[in-house]
Backbone bond lengths (Angstrom), bond angles and torsions (degrees), N, CA, C in turn:
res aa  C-N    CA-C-N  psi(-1)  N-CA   C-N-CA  omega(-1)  CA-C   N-CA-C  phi
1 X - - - 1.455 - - 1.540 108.71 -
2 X 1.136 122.66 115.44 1.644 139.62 160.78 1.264 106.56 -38.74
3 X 1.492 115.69 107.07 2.074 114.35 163.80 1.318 109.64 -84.90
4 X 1.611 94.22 149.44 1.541 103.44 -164.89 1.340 93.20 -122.64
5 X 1.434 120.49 134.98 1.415 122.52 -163.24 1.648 103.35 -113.27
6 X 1.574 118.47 138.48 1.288 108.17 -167.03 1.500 101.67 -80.06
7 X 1.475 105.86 155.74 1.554 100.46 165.71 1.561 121.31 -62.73
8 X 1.281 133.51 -13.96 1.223 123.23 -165.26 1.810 89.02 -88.33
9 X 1.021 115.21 -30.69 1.500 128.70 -177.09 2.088 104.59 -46.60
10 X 1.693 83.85 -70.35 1.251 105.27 -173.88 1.750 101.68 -56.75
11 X 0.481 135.32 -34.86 2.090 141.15 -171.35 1.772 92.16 -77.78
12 X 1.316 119.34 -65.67 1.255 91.62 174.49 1.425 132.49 -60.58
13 X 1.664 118.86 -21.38 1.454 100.47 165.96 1.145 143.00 -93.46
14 X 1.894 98.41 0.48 1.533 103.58 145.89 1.580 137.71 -68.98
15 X 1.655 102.18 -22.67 1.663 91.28 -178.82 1.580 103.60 -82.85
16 X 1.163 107.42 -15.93 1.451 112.23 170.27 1.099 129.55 -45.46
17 X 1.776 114.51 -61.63 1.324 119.08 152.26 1.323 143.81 -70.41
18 X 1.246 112.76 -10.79 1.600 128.15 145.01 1.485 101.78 -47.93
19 X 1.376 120.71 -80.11 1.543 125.36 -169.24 1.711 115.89 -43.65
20 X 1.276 109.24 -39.25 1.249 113.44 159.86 1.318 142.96 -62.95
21 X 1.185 86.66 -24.27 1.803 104.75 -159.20 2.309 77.28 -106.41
22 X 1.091 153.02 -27.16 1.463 144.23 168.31 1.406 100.25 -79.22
23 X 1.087 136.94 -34.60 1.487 131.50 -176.97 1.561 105.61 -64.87
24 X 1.487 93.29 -41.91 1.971 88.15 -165.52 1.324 94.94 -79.95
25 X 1.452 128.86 -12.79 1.907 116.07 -168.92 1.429 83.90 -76.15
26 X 1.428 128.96 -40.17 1.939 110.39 -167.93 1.254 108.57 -52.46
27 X 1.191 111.91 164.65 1.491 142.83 156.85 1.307 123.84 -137.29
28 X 1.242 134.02 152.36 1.189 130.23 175.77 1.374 110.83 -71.10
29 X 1.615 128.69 151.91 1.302 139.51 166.26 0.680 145.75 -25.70
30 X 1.600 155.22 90.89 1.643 115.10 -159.10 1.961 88.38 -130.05
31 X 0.986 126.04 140.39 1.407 118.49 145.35 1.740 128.95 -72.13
32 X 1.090 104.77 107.23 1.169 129.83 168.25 1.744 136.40 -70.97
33 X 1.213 126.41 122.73 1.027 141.49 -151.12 1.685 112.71 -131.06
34 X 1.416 119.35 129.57 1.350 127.18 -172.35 1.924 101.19 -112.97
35 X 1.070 117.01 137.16 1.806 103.07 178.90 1.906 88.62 -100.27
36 X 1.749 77.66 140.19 1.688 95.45 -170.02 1.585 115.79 87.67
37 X 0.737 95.45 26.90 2.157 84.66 -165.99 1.755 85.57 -161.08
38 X 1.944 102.04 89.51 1.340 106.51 170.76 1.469 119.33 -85.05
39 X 1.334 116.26 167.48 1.810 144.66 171.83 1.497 119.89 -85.14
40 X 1.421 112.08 96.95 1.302 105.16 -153.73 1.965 97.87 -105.63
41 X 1.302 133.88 123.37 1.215 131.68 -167.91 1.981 112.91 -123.80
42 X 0.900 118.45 137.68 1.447 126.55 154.20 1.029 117.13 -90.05
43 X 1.415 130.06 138.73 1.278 134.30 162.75 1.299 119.45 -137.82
44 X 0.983 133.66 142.86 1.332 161.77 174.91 2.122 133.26 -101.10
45 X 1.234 103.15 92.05 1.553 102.99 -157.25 1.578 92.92 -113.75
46 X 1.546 130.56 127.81 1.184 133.55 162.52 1.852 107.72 -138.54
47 X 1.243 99.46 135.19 1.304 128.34 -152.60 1.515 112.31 -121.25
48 X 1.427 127.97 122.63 1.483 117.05 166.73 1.829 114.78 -147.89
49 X 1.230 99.41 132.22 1.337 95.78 -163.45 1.970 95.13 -123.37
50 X 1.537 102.51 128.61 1.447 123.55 -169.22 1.581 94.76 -107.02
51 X 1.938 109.06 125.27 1.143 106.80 173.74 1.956 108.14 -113.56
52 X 1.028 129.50 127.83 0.973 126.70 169.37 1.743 127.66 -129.37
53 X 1.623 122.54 107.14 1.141 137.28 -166.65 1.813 81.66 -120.76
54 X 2.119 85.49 159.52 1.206 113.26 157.29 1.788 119.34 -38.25
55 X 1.209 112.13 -50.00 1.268 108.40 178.83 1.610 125.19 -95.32
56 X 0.969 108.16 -14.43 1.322 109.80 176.88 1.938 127.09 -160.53
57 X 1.061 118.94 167.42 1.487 117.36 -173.74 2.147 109.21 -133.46
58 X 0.979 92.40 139.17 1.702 96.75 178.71 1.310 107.29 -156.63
59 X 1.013 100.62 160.07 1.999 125.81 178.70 1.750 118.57 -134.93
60 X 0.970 100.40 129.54 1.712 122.03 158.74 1.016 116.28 -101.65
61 X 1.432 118.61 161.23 1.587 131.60 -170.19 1.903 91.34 -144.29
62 X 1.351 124.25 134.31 1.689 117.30 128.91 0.835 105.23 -131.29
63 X 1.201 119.65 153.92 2.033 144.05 155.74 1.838 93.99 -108.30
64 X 1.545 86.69 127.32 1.865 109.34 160.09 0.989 114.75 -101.68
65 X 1.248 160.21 119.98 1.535 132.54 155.88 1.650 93.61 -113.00
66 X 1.627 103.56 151.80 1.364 104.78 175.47 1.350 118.15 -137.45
67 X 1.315 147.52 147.59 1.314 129.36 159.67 1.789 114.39 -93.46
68 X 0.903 160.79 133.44 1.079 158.60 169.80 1.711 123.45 -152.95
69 X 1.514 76.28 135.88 1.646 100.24 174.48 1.281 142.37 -104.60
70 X 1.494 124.66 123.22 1.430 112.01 -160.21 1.739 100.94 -120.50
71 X 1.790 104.74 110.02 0.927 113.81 179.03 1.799 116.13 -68.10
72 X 1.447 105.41 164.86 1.372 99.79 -176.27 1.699 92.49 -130.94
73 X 1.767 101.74 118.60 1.555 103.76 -161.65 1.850 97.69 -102.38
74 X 1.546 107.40 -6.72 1.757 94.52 -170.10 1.886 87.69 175.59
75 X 1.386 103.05 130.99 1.316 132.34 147.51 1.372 140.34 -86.87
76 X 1.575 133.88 119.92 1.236 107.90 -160.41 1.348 92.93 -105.30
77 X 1.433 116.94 -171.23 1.210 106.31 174.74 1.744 113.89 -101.68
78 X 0.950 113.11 26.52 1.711 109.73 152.97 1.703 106.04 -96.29
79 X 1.786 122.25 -4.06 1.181 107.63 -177.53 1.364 118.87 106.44
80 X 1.636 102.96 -20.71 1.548 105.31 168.92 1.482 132.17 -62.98
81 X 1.314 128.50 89.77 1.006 113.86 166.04 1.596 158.80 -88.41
82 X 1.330 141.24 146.86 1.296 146.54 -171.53 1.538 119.90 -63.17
83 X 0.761 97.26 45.93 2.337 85.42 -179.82 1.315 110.99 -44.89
84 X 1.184 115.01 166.41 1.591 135.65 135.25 1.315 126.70 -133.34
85 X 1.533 113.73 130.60 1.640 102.39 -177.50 1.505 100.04 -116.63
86 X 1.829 87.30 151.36 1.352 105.99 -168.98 1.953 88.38 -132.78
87 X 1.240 94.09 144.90 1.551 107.74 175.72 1.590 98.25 -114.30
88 X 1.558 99.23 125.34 1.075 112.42 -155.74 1.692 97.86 -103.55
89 X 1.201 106.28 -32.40 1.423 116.40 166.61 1.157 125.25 -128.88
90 X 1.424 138.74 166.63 1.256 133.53 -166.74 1.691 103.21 -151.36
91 X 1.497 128.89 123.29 1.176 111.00 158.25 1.665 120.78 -154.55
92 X 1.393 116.28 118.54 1.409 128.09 -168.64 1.127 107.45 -106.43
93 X 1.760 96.04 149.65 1.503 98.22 -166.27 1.775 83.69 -150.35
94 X 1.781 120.33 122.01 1.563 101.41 -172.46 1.610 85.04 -163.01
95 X 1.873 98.63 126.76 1.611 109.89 169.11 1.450 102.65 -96.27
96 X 1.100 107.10 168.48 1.702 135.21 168.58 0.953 104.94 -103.35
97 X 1.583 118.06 156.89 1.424 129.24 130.48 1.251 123.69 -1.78
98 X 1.293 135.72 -44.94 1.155 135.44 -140.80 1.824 95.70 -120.09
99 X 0.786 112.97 -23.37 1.468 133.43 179.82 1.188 121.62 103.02
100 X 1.451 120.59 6.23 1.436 122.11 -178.01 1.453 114.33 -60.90
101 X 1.481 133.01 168.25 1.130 138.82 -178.19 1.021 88.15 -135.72
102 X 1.873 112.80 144.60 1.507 137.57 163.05 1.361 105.29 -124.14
103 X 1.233 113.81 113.02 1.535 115.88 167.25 1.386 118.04 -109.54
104 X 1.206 113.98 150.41 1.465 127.55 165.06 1.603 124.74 -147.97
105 X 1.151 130.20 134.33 1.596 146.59 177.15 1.486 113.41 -137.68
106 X 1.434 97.27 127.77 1.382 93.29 -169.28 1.656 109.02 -83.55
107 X 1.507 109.11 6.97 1.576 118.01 -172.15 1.314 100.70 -95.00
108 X 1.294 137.69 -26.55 1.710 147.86 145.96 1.272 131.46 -111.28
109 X 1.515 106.19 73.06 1.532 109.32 -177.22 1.759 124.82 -81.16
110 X 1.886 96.46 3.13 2.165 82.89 153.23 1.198 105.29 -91.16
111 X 1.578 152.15 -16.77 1.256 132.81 138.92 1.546 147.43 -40.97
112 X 1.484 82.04 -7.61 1.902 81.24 -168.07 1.774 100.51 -105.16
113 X 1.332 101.26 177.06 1.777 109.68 -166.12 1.809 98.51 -73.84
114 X 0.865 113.60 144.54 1.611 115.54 -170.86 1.134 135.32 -85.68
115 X 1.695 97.01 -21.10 1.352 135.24 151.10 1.998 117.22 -38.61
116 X 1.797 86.11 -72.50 1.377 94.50 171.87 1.328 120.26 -76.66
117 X 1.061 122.25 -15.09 1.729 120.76 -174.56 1.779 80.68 -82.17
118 X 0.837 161.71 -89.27 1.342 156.48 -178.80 1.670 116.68 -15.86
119 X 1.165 111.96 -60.49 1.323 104.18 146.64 1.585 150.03 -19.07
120 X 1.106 77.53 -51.14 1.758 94.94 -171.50 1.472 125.71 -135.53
121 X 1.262 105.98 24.02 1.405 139.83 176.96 1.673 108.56 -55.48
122 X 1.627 104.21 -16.79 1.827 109.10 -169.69 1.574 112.03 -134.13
123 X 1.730 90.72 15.22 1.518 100.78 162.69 1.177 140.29 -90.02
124 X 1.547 103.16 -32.82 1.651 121.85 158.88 1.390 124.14 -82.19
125 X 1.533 100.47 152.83 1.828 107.61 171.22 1.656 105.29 69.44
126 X 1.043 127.57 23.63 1.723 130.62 178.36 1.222 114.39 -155.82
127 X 1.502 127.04 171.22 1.323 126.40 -158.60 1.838 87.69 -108.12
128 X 1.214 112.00 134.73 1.386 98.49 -167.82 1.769 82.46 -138.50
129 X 1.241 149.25 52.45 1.512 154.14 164.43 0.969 102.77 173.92
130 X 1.543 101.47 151.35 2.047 112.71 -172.45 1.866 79.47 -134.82
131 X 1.331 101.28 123.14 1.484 99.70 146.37 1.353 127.63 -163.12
132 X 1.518 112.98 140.55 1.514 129.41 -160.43 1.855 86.46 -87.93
133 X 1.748 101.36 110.61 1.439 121.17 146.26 1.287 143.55 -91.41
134 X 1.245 116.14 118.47 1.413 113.78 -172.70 1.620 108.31 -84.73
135 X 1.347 113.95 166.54 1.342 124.18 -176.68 1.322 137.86 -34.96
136 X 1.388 91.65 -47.66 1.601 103.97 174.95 1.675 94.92 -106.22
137 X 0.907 135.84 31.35 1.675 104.92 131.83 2.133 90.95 125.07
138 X 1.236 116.79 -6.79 1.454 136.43 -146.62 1.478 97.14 -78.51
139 X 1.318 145.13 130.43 1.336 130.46 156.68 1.665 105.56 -79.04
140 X 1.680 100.57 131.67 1.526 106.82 -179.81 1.640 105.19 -93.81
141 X 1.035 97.38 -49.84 1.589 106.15 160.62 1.847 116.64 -174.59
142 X 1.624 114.41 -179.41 1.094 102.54 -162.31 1.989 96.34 -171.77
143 X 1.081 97.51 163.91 2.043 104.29 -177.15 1.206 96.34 -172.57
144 X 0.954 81.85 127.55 1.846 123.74 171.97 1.705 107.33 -59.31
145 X 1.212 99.34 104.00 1.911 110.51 161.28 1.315 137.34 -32.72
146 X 1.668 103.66 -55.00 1.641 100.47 166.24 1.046 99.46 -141.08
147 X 1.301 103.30 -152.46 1.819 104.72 -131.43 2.012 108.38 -89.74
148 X 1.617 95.15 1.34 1.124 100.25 166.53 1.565 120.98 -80.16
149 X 1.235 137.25 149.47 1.623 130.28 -165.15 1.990 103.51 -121.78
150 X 1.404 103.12 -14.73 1.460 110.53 -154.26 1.341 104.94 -87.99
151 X 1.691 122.16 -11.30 1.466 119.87 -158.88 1.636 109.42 -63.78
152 X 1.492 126.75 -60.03 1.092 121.07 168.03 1.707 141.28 -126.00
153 X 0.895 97.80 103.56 2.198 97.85 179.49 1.379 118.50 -90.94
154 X 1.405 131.40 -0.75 0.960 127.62 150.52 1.423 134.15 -76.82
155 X 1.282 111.09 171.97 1.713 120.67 171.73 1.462 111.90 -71.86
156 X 1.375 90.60 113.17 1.603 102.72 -170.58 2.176 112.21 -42.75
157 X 1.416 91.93 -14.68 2.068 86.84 176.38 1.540 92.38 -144.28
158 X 1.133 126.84 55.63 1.187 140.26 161.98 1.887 125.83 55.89
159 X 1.242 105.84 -17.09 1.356 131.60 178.41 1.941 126.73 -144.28
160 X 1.513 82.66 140.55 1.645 86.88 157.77 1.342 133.40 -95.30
161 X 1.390 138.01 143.00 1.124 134.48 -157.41 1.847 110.73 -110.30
162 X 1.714 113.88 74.48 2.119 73.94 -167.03 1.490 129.74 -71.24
163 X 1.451 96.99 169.74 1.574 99.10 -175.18 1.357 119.69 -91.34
164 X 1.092 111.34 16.89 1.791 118.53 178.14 1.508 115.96 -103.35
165 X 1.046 98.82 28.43 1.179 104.96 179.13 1.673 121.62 -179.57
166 X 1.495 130.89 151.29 1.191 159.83 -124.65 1.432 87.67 -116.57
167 X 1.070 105.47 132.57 1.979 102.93 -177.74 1.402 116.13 -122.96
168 X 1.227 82.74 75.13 1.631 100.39 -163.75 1.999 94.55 -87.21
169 X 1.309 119.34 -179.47 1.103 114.17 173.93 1.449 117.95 -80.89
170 X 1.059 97.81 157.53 2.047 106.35 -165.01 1.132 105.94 58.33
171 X 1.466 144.55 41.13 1.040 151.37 164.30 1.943 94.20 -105.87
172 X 1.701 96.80 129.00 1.502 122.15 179.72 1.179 140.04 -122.57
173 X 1.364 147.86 142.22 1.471 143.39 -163.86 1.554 109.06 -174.69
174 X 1.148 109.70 150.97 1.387 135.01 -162.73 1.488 113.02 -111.23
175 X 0.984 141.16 138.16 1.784 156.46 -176.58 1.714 121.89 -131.89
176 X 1.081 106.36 75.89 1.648 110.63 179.29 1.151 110.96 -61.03
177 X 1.364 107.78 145.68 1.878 112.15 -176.71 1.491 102.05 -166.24
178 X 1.469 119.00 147.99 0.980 139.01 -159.27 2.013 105.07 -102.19
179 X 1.207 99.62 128.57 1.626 117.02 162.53 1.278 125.39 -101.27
180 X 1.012 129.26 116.30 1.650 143.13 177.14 1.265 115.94 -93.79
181 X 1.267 116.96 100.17 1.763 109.16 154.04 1.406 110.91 -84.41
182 X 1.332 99.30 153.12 1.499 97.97 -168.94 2.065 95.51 -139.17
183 X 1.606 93.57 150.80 1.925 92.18 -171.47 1.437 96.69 -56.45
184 X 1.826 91.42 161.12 1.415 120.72 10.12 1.206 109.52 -113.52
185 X 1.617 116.35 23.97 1.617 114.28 146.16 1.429 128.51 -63.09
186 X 1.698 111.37 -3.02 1.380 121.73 -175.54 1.139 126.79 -165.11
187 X 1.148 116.13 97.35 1.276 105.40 -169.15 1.423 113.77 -129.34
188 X 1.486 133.26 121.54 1.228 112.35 -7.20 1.420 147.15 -45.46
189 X 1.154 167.75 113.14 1.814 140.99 172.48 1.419 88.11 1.26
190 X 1.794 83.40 133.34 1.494 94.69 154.52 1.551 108.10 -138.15
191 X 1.569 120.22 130.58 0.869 120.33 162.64 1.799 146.85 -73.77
192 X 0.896 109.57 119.71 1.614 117.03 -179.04 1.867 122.30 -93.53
193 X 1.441 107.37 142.31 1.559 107.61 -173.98 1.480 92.72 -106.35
194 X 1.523 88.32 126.22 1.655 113.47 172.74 1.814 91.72 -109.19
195 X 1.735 92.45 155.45 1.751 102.53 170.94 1.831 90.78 -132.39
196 X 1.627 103.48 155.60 1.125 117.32 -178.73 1.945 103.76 -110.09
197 X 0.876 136.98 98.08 1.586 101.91 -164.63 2.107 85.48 -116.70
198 X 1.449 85.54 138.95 1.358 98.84 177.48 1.539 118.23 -112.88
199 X 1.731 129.11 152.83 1.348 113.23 175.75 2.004 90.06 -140.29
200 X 1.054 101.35 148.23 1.271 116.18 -154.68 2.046 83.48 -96.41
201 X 1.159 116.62 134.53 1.259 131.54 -155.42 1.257 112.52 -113.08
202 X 1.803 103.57 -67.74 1.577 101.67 165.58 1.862 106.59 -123.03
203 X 1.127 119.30 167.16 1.598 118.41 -174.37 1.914 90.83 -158.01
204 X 1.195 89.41 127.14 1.546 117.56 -176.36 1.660 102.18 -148.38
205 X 1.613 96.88 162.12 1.521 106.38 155.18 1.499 119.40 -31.18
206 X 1.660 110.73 -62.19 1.561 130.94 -143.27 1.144 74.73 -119.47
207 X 1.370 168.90 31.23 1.567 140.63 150.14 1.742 96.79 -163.12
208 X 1.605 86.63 150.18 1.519 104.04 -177.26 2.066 81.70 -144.04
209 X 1.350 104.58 124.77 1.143 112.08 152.98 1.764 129.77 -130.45
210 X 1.413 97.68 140.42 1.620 92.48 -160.91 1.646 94.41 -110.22
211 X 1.074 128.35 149.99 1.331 149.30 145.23 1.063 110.28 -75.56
212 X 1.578 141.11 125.14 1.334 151.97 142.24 1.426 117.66 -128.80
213 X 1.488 96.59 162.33 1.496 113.00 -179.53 1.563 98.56 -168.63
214 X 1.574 100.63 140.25 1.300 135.79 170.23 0.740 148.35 -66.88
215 X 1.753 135.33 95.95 1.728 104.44 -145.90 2.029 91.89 -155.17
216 X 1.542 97.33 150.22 1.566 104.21 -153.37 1.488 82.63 -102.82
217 X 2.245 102.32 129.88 1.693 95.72 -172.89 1.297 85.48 -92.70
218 X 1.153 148.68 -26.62 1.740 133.11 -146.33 1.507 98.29 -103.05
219 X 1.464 121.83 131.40 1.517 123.74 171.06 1.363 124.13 -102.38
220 X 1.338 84.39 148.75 1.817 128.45 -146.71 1.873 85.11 -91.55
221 X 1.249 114.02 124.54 1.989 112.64 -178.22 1.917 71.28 -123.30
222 X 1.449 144.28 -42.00 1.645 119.15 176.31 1.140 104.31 -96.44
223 X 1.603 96.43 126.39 2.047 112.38 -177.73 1.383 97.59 -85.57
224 X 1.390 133.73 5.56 1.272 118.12 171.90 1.772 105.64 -87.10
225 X 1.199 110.53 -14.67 1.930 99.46 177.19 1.786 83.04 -101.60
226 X 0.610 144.65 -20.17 1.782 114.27 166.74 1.626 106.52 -53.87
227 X 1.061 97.26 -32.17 2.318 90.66 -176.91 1.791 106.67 -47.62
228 X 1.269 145.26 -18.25 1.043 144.90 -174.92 1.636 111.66 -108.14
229 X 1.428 91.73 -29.09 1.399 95.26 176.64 2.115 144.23 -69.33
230 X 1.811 73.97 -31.58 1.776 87.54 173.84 1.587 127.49 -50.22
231 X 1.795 98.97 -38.24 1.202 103.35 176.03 1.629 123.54 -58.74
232 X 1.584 128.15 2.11 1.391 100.70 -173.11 1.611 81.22 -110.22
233 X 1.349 144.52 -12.06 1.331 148.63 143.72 1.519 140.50 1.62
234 X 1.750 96.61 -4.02 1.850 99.55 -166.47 1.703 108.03 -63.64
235 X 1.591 117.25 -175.07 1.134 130.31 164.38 1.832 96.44 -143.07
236 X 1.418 113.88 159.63 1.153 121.18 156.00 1.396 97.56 162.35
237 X 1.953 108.90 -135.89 1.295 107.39 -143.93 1.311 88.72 -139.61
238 X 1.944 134.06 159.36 1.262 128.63 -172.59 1.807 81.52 -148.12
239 X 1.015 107.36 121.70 1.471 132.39 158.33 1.761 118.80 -78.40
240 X 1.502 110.44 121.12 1.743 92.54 -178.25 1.589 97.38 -146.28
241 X 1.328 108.35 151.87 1.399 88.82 -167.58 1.696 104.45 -110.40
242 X 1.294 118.99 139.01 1.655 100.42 -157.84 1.783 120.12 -87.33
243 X 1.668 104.89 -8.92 0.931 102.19 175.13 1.338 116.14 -68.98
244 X 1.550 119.19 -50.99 1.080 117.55 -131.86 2.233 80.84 -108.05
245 X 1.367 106.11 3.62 1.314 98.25 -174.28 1.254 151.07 38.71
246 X 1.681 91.69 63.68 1.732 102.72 -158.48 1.693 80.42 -159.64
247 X 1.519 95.41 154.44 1.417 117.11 171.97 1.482 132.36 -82.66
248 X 1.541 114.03 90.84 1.808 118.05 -160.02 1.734 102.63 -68.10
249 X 1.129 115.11 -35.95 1.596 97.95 -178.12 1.680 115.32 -160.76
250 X 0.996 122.22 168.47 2.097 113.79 167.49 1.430 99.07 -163.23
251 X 1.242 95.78 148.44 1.491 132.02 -165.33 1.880 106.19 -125.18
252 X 1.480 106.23 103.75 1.669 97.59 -178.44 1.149 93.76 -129.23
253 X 1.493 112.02 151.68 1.718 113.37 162.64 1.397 110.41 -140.18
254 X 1.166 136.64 139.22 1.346 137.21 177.08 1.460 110.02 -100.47
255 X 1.334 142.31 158.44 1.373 143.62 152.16 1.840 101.17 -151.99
256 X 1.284 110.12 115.93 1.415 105.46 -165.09 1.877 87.24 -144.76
257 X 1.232 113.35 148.73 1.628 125.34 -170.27 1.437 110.74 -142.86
258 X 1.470 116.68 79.10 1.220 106.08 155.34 1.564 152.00 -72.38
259 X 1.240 120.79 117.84 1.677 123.01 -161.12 1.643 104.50 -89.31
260 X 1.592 106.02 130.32 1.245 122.64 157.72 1.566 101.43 73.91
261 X 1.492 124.77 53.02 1.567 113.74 -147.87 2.106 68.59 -115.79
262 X 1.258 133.18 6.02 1.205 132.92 171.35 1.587 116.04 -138.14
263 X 1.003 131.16 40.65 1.165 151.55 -169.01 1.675 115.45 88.25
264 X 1.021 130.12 -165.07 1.458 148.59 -160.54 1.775 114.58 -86.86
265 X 0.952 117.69 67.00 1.393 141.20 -165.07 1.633 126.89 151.96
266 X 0.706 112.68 -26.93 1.812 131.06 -178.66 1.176 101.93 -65.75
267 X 1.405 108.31 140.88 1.407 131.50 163.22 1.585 119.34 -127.83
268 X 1.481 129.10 127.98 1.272 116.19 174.79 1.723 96.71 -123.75
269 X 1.449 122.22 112.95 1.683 133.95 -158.59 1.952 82.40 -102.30
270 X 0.960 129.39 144.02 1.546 145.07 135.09 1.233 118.39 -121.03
271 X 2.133 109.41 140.83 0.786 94.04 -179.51 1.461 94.33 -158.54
272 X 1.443 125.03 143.10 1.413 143.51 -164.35 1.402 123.48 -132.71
273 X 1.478 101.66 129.58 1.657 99.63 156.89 1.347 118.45 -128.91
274 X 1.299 101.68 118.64 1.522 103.41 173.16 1.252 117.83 -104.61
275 X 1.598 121.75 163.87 1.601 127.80 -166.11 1.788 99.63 -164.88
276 X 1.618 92.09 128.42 1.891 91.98 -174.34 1.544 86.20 -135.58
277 X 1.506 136.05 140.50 1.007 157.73 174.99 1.466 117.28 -127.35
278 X 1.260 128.50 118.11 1.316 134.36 146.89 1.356 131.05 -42.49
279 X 1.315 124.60 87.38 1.412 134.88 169.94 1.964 117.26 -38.66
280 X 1.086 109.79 116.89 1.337 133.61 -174.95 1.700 97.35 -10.74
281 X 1.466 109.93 123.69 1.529 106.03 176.77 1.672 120.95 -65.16
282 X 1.439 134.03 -22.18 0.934 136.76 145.44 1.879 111.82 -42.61
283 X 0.928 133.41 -48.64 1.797 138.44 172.35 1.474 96.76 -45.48
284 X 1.249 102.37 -70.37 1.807 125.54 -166.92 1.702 97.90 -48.50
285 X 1.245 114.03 -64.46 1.283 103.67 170.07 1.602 149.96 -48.23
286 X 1.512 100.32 -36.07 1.164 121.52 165.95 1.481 126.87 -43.50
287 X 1.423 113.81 -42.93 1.339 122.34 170.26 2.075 112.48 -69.81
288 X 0.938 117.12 9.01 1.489 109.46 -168.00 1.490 99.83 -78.78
């Protein structure tokens, strides 16, 4: 006798094997790296910090914008790779209190403050950081080019990716990282544990988006060393693209308010938006 299979039957064991058959096409993440064939990024950093005491109130402003490129000098074969970043452009823009403006661009330096063009005269047009990246996103290690040390402490694409796992949506993971105050807010340095915890939002072929946010586990009883601290604090969004395993864009913003961090009325508010974009992969390529 011939079995006759119901359609509602048959539909579930097609989405079945659909579901099976999309689970096994994933793979976990890896950032990927070509030697000779650099990562060319814009970024965009604006900054404002609100002071409010019993006696008085003030505001700051900076804008960063940067262009930078992170060459890729050697691949190993576990995947680790060598960058170097070079800031290809540079441009500051920062009021005072007082309302003055200091500008600087390293694309018109008889316009810029002379002060800062002196400054930073050995930041542009050179490779000024070496660092060995691992796959998922890990600094293995890394040294600073010249004689400046401060240019970068972050994760060169804002996140780690692990490899134990399928990054499917609602898929989650955590990134411990260390905060330093340093005198004479501290003396000695004292270090603080920050967590990064990320949740993977959307997952496609062509897009991986992560949700993160920043958050300080060890507590702070003096609000005057939180004033340094807000800044590693952002939340937002990290765009990555999984084929080609590289980071297309991120979106962070901070808003953090510390109370009484100068006695018993004071407020010191920071607050940031940052934005880094991947310059057209045809651009990126061009330089190889």
């Amino acid at each position: 006798m011939q079995r006759r299979w119901s359609r509602s039957w048959v539909a579930v064991f097609s989405a079945s094997l659909l579901g099976i058959s999309s689970a096994s096409a994933q793979i976990p993440f890896a950032f990927k790296f070509k030697e000779g064939s650099p990562l060319v990024y814009q970024t965009s950093h604006v900054t404002k910090v609100d002071v409010v005491t019993p006696k008085e109130s003030n505001s700051s402003v900076a804008s960063v914008k940067q262009k930078k490129r992170w060459d890729v000098k050697k691949v190993d074969s576990l995947g680790v790779a060598t960058l170097e970043l070079t800031i290809e452009a540079l441009a500051i823009e920062q009021s005072d209190p007082t309302g003055e403006t200091i500008k600087y661009d390293s694309t018109d330096l008889p316009q810029s403050d002379s002060k800062l063009a002196e400054q930073l005269k050995n930041v542009t047009g050179r490779p000024i950081m070496q660092v060995d990246l691992d796959s998922d996103g890990t600094i293995k290690a890394y040294k600073h080019l010249t004689q400046r040390n401060d240019v970068l402490r972050e994760l060169p694409f804002q996140v780690t990716v692990p490899a134990d796992r399928l990054p499917t949506a609602g898929t989650t993971w955590r990134r411990d990282f260390p905060i330093t105050i340093e005198p004479p807010l501290a003396s000695p340095p004292r270090t603080l544990r920050g967590v990064q915890n990320c949740t993977v939002s959307e997952s496609n072929s062509n897009k991986l988006v992560i949700d993160v946010e920043c958050k300080l586990i060890d507590e702070v009883k003096e609000p005057k060393l939180m004033v340094p601290v807000v800044q590693f604090l952002p939340k937002g969004t990290v765009v990555l693209d999984p084929k080609a395993g590289r980071m297309v864009s991120a979106q962070m913003k901070t808003q953090e308010v510390v109370k009484n961090f100068q006695g018993e009325g004071s407020t010191y508010t920071f607050s940031s938006t940052y934005s880094e974009e991947l310059l057209s992969v045809e651009q990126a390529d061009k330089r190889q």
